[in-house]
Backbone as a chain_set.jsonl record, in Angstrom:
{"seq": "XXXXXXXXXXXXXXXXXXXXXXXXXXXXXXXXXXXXXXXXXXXXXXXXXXXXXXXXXXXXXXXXXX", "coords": {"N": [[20.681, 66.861, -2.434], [22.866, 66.593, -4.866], [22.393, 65.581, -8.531], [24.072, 64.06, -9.952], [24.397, 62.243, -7.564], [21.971, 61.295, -6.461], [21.043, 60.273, -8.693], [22.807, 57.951, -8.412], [21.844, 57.075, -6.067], [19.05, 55.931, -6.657], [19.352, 54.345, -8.772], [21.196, 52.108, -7.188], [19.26, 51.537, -5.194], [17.078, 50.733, -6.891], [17.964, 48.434, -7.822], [19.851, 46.819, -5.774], [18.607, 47.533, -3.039], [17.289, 49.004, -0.217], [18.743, 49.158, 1.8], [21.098, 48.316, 1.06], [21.965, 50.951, -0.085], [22.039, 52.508, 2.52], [23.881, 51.423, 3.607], [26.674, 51.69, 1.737], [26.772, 54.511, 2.017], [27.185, 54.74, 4.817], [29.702, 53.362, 5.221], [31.105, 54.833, 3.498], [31.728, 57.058, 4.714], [32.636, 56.305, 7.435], [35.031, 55.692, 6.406], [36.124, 57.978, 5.259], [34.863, 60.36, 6.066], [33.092, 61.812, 4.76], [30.027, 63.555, 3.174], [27.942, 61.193, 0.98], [27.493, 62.916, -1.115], [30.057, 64.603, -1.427], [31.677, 62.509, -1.942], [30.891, 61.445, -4.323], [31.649, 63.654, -6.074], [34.62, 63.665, -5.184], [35.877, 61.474, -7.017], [37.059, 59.004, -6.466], [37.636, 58.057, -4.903], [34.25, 57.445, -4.231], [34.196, 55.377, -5.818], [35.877, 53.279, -5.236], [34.846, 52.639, -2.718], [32.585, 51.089, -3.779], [33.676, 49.519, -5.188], [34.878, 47.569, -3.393], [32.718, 46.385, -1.893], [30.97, 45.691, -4.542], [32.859, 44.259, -6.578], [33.847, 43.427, -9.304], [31.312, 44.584, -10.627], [30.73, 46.639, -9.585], [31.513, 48.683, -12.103], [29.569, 48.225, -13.518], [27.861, 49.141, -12.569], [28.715, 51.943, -12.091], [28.38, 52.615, -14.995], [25.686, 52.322, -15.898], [24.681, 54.46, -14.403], [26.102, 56.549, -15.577]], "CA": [[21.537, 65.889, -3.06], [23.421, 66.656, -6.14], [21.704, 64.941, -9.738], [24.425, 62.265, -10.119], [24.569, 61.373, -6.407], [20.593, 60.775, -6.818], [21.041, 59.21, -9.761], [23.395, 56.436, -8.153], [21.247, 56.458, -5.157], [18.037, 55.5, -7.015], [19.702, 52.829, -9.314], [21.241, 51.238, -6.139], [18.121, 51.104, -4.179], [16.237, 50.03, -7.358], [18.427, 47.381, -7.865], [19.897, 46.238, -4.314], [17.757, 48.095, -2.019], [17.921, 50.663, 0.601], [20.05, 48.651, 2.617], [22.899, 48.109, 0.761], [22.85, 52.244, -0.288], [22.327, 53.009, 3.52], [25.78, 50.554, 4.062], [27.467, 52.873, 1.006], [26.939, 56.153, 2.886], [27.879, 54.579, 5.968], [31.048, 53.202, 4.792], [32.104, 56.378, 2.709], [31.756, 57.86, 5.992], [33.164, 56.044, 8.359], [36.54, 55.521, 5.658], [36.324, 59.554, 4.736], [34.349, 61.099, 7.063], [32.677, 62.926, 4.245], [28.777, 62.917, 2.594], [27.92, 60.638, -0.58], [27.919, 63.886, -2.686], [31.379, 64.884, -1.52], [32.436, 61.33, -2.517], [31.077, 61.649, -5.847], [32.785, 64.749, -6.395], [35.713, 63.216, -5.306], [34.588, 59.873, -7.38], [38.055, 57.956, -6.503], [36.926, 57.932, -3.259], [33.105, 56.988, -4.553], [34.791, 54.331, -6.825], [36.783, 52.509, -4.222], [34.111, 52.015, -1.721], [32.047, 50.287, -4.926], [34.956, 48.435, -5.758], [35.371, 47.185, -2.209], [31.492, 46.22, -2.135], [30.343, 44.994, -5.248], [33.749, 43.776, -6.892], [33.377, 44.012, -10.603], [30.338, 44.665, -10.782], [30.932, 48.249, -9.247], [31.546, 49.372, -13.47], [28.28, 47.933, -13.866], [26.44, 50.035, -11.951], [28.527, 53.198, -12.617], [28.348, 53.002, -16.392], [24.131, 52.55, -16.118], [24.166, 55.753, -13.984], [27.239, 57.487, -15.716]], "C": [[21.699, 66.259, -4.533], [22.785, 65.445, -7.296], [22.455, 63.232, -9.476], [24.505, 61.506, -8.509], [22.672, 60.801, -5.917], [20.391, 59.843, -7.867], [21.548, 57.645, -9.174], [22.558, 56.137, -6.647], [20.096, 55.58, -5.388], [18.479, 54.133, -8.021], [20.055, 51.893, -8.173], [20.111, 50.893, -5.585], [17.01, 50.348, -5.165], [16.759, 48.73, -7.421], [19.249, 46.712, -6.668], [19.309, 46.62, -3.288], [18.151, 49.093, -1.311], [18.603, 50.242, 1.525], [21.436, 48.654, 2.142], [23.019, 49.77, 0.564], [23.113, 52.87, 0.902], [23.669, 52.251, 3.913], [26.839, 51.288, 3.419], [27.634, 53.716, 1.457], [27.65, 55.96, 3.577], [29.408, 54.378, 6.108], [31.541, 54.334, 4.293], [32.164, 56.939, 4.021], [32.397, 57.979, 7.072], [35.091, 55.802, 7.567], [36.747, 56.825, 5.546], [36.143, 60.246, 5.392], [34.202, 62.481, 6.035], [31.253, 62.001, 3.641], [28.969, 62.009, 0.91], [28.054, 61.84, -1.248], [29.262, 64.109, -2.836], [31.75, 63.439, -2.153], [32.512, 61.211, -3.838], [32.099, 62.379, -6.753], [34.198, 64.515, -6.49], [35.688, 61.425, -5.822], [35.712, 58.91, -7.057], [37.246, 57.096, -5.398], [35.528, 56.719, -3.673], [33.607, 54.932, -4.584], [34.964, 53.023, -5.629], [35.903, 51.711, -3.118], [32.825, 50.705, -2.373], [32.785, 49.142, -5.167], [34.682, 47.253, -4.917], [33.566, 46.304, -2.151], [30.981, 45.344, -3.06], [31.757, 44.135, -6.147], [33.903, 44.387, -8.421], [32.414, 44.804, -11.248], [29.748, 46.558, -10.653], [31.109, 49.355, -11.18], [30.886, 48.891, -13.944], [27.106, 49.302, -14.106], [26.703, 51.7, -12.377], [28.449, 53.429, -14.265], [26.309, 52.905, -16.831], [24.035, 53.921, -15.136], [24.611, 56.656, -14.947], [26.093, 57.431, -17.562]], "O": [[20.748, 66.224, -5.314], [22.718, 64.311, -6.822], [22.056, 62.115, -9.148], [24.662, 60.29, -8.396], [22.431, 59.955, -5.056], [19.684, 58.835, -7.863], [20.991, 56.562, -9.355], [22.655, 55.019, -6.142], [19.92, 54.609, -4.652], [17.903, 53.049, -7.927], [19.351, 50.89, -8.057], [19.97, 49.675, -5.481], [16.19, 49.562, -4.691], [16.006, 47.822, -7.069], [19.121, 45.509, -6.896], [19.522, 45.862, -2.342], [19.05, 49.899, -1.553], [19.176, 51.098, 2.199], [22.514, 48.91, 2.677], [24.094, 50.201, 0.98], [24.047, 53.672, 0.937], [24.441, 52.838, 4.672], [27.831, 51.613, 4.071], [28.819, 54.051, 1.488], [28.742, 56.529, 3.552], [30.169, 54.996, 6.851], [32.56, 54.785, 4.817], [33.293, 57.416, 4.136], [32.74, 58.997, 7.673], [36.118, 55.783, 8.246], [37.936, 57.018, 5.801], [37.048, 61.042, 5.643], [34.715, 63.594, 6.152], [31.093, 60.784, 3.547], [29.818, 62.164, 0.032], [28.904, 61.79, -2.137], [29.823, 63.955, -3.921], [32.291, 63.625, -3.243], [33.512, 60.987, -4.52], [32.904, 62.051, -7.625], [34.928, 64.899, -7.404], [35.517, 60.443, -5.1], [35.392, 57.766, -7.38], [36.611, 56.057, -5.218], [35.633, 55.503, -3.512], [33.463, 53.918, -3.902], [34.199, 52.094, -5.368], [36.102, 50.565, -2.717], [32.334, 49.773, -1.736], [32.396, 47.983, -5.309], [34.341, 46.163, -5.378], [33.729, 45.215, -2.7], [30.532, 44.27, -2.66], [31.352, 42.993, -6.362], [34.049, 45.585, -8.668], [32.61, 45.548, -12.209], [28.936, 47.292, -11.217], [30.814, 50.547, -11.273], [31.16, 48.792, -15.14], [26.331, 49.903, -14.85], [25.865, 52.518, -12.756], [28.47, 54.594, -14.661], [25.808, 53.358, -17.86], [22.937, 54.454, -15.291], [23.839, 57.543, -15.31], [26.434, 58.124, -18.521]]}, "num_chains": 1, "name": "protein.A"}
């Protein structure tokens, strides 16, 4: 796993758990049918499934990883 896709895995799980980041994967996955790193990489993608998820709150979380 790529730095920043560790990075946002370990803030998520510190702060909502390992449920909600195993629901993130799953979702990027089942909408893309690609891994969390590819999503990062492609961060619209990332973004969107955050968006969709946490609401606002999604430029919470990426500006304490980012």
């Amino acid at each position: 796993m790529t730095g920043t896709a560790k990075a946002f895995q370990e803030e998520i799980e510190y702060s909502m758990g390992m449920k909600t980041w195993d629901k993130i994967v799953k979702k990027i996955h089942e909408r893309y049918n690609i891994t969390i790193e590819e999503s990062i990489t492609d961060f619209p993608k990332f973004h969107t499934v955050l968006r969709e998820m946490f609401g606002n709150s999604a430029d919470k979380i990426e500006k304490r990883v980012l």
